[in-house]
C-alpha positions in Angstrom: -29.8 -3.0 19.3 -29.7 -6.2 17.2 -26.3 -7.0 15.6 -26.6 -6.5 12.0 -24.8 -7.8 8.9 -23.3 -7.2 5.6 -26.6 -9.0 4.0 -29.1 -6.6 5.3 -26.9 -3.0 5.6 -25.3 -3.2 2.2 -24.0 0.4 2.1 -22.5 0.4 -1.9 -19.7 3.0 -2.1 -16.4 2.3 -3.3 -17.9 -0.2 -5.6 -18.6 -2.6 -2.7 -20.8 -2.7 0.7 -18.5 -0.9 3.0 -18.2 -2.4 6.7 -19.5 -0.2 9.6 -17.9 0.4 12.8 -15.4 -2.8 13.5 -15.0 -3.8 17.4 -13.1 -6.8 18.9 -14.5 -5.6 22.0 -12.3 -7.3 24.8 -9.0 -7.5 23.4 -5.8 -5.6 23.5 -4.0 -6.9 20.3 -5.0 -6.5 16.5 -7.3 -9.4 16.8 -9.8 -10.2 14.0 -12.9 -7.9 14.5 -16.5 -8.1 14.3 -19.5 -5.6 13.1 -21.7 -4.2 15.6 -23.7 -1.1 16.3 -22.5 2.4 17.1 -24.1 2.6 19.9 -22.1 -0.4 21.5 -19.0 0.1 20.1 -18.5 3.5 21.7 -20.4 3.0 24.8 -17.2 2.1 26.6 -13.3 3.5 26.9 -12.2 -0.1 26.6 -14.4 -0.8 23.1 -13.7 2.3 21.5 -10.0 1.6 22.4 -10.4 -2.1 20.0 -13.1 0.0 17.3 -9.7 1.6 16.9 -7.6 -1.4 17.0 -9.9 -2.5 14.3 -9.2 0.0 11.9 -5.3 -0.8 11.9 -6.3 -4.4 11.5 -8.3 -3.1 8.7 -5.4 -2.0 7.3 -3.0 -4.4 7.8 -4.9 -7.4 6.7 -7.8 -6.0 5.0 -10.1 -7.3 2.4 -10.1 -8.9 -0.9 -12.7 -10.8 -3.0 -15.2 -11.6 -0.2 -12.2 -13.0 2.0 -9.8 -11.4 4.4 -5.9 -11.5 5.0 -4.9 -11.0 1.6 -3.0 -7.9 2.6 -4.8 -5.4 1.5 -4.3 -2.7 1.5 -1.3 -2.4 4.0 -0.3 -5.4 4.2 2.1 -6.9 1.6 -0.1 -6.4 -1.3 0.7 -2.6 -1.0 4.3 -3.5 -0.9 4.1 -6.1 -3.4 2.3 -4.3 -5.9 4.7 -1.3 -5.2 7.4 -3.5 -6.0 5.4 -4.7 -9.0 5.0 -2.0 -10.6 8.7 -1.1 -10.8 12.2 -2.7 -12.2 13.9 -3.7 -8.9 11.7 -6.4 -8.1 11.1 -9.7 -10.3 7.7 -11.1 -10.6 8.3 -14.8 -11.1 4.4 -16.0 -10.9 1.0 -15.3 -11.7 -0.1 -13.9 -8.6 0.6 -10.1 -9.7 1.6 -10.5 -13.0 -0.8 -7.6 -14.4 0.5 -5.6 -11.9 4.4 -6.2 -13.3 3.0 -6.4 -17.1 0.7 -3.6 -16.9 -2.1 -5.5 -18.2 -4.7 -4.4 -15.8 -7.9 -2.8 -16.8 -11.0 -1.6 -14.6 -12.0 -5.0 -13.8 -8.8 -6.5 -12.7 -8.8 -8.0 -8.8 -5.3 -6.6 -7.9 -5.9 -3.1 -8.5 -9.6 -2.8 -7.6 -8.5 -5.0 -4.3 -6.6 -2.0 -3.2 -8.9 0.6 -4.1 -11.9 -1.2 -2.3 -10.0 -1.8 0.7 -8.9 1.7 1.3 -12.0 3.0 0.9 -12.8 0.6 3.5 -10.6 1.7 6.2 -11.2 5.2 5.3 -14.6 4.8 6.0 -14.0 2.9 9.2 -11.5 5.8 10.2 -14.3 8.4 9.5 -17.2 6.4 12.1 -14.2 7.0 15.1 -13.6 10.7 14.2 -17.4 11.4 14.0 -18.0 9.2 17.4 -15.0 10.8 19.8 -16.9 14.1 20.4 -19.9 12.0 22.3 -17.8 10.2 23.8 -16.4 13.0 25.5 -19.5 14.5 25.9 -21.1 11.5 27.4 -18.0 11.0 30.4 -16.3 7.8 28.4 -13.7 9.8 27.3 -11.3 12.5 28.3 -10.7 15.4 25.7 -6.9 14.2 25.3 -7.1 10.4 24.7 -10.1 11.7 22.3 -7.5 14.0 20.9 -5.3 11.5 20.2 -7.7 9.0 18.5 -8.4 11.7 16.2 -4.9 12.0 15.3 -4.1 8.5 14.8 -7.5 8.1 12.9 -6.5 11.3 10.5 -2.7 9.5 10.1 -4.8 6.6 8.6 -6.9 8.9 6.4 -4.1 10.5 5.1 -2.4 7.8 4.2 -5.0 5.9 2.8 -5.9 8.7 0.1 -2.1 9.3 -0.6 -1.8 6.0 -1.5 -5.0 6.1 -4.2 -3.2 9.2 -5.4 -0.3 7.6 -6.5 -1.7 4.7 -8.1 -5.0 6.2 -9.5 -3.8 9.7 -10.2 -1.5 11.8 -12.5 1.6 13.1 -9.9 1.3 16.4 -8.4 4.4 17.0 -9.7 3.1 16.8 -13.7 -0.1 18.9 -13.2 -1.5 19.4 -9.3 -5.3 20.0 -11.9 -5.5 16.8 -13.1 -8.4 15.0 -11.7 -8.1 13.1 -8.2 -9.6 10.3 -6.4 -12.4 11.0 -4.1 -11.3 12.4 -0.4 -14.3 11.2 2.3 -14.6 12.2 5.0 -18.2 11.8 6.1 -18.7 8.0 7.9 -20.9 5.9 5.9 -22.8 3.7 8.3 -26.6 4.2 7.4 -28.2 3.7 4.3 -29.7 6.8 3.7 -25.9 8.2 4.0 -24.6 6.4 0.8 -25.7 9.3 -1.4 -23.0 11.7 0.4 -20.6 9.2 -0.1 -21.2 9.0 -4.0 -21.6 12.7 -4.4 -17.8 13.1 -3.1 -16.5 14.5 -7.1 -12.7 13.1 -7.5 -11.3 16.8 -7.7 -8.5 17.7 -8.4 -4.7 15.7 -7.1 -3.7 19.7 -5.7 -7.1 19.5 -3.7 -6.2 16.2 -2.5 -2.7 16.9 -1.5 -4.5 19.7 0.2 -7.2 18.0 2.2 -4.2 14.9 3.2 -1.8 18.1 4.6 -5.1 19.4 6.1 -5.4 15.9 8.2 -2.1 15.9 9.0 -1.9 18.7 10.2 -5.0 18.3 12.8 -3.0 14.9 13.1 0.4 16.7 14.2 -1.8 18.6 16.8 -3.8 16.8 18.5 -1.5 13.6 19.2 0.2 13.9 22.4 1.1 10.5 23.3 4.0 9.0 22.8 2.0 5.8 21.3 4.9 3.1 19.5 6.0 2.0 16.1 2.7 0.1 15.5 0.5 3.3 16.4 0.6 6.7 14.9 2.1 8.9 16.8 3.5 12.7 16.4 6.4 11.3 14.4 5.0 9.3 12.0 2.8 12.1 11.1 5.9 14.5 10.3 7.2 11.6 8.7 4.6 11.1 6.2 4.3 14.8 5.5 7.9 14.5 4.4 7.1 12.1 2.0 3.8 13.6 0.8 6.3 17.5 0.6 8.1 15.6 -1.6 5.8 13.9 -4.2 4.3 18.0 -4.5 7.7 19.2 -4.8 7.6 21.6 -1.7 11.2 21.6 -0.8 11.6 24.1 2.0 8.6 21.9 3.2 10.6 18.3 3.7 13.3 20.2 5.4 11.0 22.1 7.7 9.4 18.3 8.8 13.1 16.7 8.8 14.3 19.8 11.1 11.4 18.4 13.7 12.5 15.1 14.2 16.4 14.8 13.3 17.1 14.1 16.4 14.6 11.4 17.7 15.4 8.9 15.5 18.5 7.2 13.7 19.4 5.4 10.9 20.8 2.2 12.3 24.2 1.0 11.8 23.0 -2.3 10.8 20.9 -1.7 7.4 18.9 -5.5 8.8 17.7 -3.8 12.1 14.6 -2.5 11.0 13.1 -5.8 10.2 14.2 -7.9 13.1 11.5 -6.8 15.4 10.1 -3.7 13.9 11.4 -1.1 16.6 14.4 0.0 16.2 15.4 4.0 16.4 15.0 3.9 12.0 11.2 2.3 12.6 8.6 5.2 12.8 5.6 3.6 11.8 4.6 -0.1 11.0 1.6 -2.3 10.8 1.9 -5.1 13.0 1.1 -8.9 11.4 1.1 -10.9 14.9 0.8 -14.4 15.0 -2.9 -14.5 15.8 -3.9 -11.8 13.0 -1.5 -11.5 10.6 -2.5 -11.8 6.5 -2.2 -15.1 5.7 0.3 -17.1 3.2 -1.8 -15.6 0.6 -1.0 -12.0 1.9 1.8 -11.7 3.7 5.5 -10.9 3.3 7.5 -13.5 3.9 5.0 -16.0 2.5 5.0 -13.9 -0.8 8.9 -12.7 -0.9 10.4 -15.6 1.0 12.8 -18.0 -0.7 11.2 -21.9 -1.4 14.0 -23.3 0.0 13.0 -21.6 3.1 9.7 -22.3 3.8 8.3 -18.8 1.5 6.6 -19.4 -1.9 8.7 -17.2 -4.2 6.4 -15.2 -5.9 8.6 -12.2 -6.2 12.4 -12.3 -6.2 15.6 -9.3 -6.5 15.6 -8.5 -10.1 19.0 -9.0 -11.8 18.8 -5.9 -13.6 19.7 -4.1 -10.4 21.6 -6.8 -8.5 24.0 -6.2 -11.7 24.0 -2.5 -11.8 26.8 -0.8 -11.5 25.6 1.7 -8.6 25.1 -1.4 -6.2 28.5 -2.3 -5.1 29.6 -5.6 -4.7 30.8 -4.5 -1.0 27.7 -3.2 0.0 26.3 -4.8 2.9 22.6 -4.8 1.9 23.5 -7.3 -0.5 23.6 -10.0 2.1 20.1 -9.2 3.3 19.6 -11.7 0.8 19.2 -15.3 0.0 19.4 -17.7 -3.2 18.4 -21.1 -4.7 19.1 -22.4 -8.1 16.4 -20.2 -9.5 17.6 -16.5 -8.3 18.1 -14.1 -5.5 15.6 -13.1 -3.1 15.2 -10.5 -0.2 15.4 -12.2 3.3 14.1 -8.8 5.3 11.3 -10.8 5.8 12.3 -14.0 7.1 9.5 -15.8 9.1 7.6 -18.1 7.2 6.4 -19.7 9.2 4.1 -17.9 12.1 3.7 -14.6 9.8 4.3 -12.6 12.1 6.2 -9.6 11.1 5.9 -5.9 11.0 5.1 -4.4 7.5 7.0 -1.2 7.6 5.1 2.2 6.6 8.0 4.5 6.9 11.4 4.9 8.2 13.9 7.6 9.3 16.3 6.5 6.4 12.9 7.7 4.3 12.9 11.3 6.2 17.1 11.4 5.7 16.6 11.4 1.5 13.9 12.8 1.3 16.0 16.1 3.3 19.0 14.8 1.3 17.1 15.0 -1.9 15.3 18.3 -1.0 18.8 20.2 -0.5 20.0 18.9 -3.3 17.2 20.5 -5.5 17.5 23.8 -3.8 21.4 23.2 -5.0 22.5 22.9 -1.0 24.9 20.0 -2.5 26.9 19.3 0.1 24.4 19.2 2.8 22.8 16.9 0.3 25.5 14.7 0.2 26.1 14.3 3.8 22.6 13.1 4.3 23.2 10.5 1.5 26.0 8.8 3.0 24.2 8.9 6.6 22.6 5.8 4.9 25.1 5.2 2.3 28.1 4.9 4.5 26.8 2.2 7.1 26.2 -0.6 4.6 29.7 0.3 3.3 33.4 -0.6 4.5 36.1 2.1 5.3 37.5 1.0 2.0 34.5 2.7 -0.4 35.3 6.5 -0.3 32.3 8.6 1.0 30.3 10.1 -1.8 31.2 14.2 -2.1 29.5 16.5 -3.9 32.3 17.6 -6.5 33.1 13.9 -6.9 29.4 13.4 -8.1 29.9 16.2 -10.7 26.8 18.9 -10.1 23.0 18.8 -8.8 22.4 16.2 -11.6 25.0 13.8 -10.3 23.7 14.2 -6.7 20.0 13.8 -7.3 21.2 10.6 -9.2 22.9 9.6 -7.0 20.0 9.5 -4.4 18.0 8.5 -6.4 20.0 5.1 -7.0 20.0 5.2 -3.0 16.7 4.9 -2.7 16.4 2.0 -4.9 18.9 0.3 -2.8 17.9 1.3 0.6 13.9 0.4 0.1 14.5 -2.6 -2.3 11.9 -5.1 -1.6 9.7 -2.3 0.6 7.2 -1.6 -2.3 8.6 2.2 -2.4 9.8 2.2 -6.2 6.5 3.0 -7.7 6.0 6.2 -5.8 9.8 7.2 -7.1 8.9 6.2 -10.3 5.4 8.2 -9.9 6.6 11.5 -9.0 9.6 11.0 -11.4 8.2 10.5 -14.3 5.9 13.8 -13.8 8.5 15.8 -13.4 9.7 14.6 -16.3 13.1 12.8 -15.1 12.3 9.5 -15.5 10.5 8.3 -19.4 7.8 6.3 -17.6 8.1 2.6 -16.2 11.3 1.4 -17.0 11.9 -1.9 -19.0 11.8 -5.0 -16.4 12.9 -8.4 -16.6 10.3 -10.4 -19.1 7.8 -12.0 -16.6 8.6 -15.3 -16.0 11.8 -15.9 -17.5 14.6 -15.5 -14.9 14.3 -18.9 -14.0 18.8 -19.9 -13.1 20.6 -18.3 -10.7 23.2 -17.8 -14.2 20.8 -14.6 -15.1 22.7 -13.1 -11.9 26.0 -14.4 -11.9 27.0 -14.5 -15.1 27.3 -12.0 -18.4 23.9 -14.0 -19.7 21.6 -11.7 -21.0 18.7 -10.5 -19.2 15.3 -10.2 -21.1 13.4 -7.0 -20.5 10.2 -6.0 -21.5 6.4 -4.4 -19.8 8.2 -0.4 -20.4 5.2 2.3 -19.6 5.9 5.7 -21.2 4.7 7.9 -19.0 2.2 9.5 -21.9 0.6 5.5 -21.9 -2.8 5.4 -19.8 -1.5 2.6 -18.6 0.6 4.7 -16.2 -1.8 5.1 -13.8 -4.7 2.1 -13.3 -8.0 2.4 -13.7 -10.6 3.7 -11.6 -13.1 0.0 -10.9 -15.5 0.1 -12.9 -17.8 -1.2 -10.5 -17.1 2.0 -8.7 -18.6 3.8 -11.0 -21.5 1.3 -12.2 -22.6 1.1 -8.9 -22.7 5.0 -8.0 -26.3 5.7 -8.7 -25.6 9.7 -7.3 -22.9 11.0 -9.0 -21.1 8.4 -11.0 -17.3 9.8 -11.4 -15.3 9.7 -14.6 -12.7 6.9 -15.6 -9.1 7.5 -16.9 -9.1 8.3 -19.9 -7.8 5.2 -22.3 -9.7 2.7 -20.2 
């Protein structure tokens, strides 16, 4: 069959022509892949092995404005925008500055970027689930490496919606009825397939969180191999359906998926581990950004977060309205993971400027320990609670600072602050704020996105160290459309089926 291209399949879902299958065919690493036929990219054990490989690169570098490794939608524009759209982190250019001012509408690149390119690797998920079976059935594939494709390509699908939840939907944790973003699961790679893909209705965000625990599941199942930190395994699917327990509220749940893998993994006693090399016993599951296919110094993290001085470009820095809190103590040794220049602070867990090649980290154990720590605390099991939140605590703190107990916090409220303020600290600069803040503010704990620093104006190194006042602006209330971004509106222009609805206030 005739290798075909973008200009003459143009399959229009998602607001843009979604790729078919991806293959890099003879390699081994996440190496830049190509378009080709079904019917050659699972024709042998050793190309259906890189069609897979090419849906993590997919991930990790993905797609943005007619141009690859711009980090989307796992790479560090997830993070970045994460970041973005909290207080921790500072935006200090224009690069995602209507992310951090909330001035994005329904034509905006950042936030359609990321919805277009996680459609994307949905899609290129769902072509390897609905090819495995014939491969099996044709000899090229045994049931249990099948098996475990599945699972890894179901990981991917889960994730991928949960992340359009949080960014395009109300939290479950406000009203599980509100509407949700479309869940496909049928492959798109034929033209007269389009139409399913358009008639997929948003729902509902509880039919969602359904259909994600529904994958993972499956996921949790049919994975049997031990795979690593840069491929899902068993692990990082109980990992991620302690995260996703939590943004529905299901405590009992994120202890159940804790219980199942307390004891293979560990929060290391160096809080900089993690990021030196991506596989420590805290790593569960990364993307890998290798030196050959990584996202580029317009995509990824240590071009975007890296200090000038050092080689990075600075975009986003530490924000001095928590380096001056008063929950992040001065002894704390996640302060030196950390550099400065005249103009501010900024995180050095990304630190290699100059070959890119770094692991951007999905999820770690220290995740899986607050989340438990956090879901004892809300079934009032305070001093379990509290032991779990100096498991992480205690490590980046000398003998000297007391261990946090649970009468010393005060009551449930103290202790769910006080992990709270944890997490803040712990995932600072790992684009995890935003889903806090999402799930928060549903519930009705937090008033919406808090006040930042004003855009563009912590521009000394004073704004840190001194008592110089610190500008704030770009607030959300939660009630604000703005809240949530917009669904593109070329998304819905160009769904000729069954067009789906907008936001309301967009």
């Amino acid at each position: 069959m005739k290798k075909f291209s973008i200009n003459n399949f143009k399959l229009i879902l998602a607001g843009t022509a979604l790729l078919g299958v991806v293959s890099s065919c003879d390699v081994t690493d996440l190496s830049p892949a190509n378009l080709i036929p079904d019917n050659q990219a699972f024709a042998t054990a050793a190309r259906i092995e890189s069609t897979v490989l090419g849906v993590y690169e997919s991930a990790q570098r993905g797609f943005y404005l007619g141009a690859v490794q711009r980090g989307y939608p796992f790479g560090a524009a997830n993070v970045e925008q994460g970041d973005m759209r909290g207080e921790d982190m500072y935006n200090d250019q224009l690069f995602y500055e209507v992310t951090y001012t909330g001035s994005y509408n329904p034509q905006t690149a950042n936030n359609n970027g990321q919805w277009i390119s996680l459609y994307r690797m949905i899609n290129r998920a769902n072509i390897v689930l609905e090819n495995l079976d014939g491969a099996v059935a044709s000899g090229i594939l045994t049931q249990p490496i099948a098996d475990n494709y599945k699972g890894e390509m179901l990981f991917m699908r889960a994730l991928a919606h949960h992340e359009l939840l949080t960014n395009f939907s109300r939290p479950y944790s406000d009203n599980p009825s509100a509407p949700g973003v479309p869940y496909r699961t049928v492959a798109i790679n034929d033209v007269p397939k389009v139409p399913i893909g358009e008639a997929v209705t948003r729902g509902t965000v509880a039919e969602g969180y359904q259909k994600i625990l529904a994958d993972l599941d499956e996921a949790e199942a049919k994975i049997t191999a031990s795979n690593t930190t840069f491929r899902a395994r068993k692990g990082a699917v109980i990992a991620l359906k302690s995260r996703v327990k939590l943004h529905m509220e299901d405590w009992a749940g994120v202890l159940a998926e804790y219980e199942k893998i307390k004891t293979a993994y560990a929060v290391t006693p160096d809080p900089i581990t993690p990021f030196r090399g991506g596989t420590s016993t805290d790593n569960i599951f990364s993307f890998l950004n290798s030196v050959e296919a990584n996202a580029g110094t317009n995509g990824a993290l240590s071009a975007m977060y890296g200090n000038p001085t050092l080689g990075g470009r600075g975009l986003v820095k530490v924000s001095p309205l928590i380096w001056k809190s008063g929950f992040w103590l001065a002894e704390d040794t996640r302060r030196t993971i950390t550099t400065q220049n005249t103009t501010g602070i900024f995180t050095a867990k990304y630190n290699n400027p100059t070959t890119l090649a770094e692991p951007n980290i999905i999820v770690r154990f220290s995740e899986v320990v607050l989340n438990a720590a956090e879901a004892n605390a809300r079934l009032g099991n305070l001093n379990v609670a509290v032991t779990l939140l100096n498991v992480v605590r205690d490590r980046a703190l000398p003998d000297t600072v007391p261990s946090f107990t649970a009468a010393g916090l005060g009551n449930a409220d103290g202790v769910l602050g006080a992990i709270i303020q944890e997490r803040r600290i712990e995932f600072l600069a790992e684009g995890r704020r935003w889903a806090d803040i999402h799930r928060l503010a549903g519930e009705g704990r937090m008033a919406g996105v808090p006040a930042k620093a004003t855009s563009r104006s912590i521009v000394n190194i004073n704004f840190y160290n001194t008592d110089r006042v610190i500008p704030t602006d770009h607030a959300i209330p939660y009630a604000d459309f703005r809240f949530i971004w917009p669904i593109p509106l070329e998304e819905i222009q160009t769904n000729a089926t069954a067009p789906i609805e907008q936001n309301p206030g967009y």
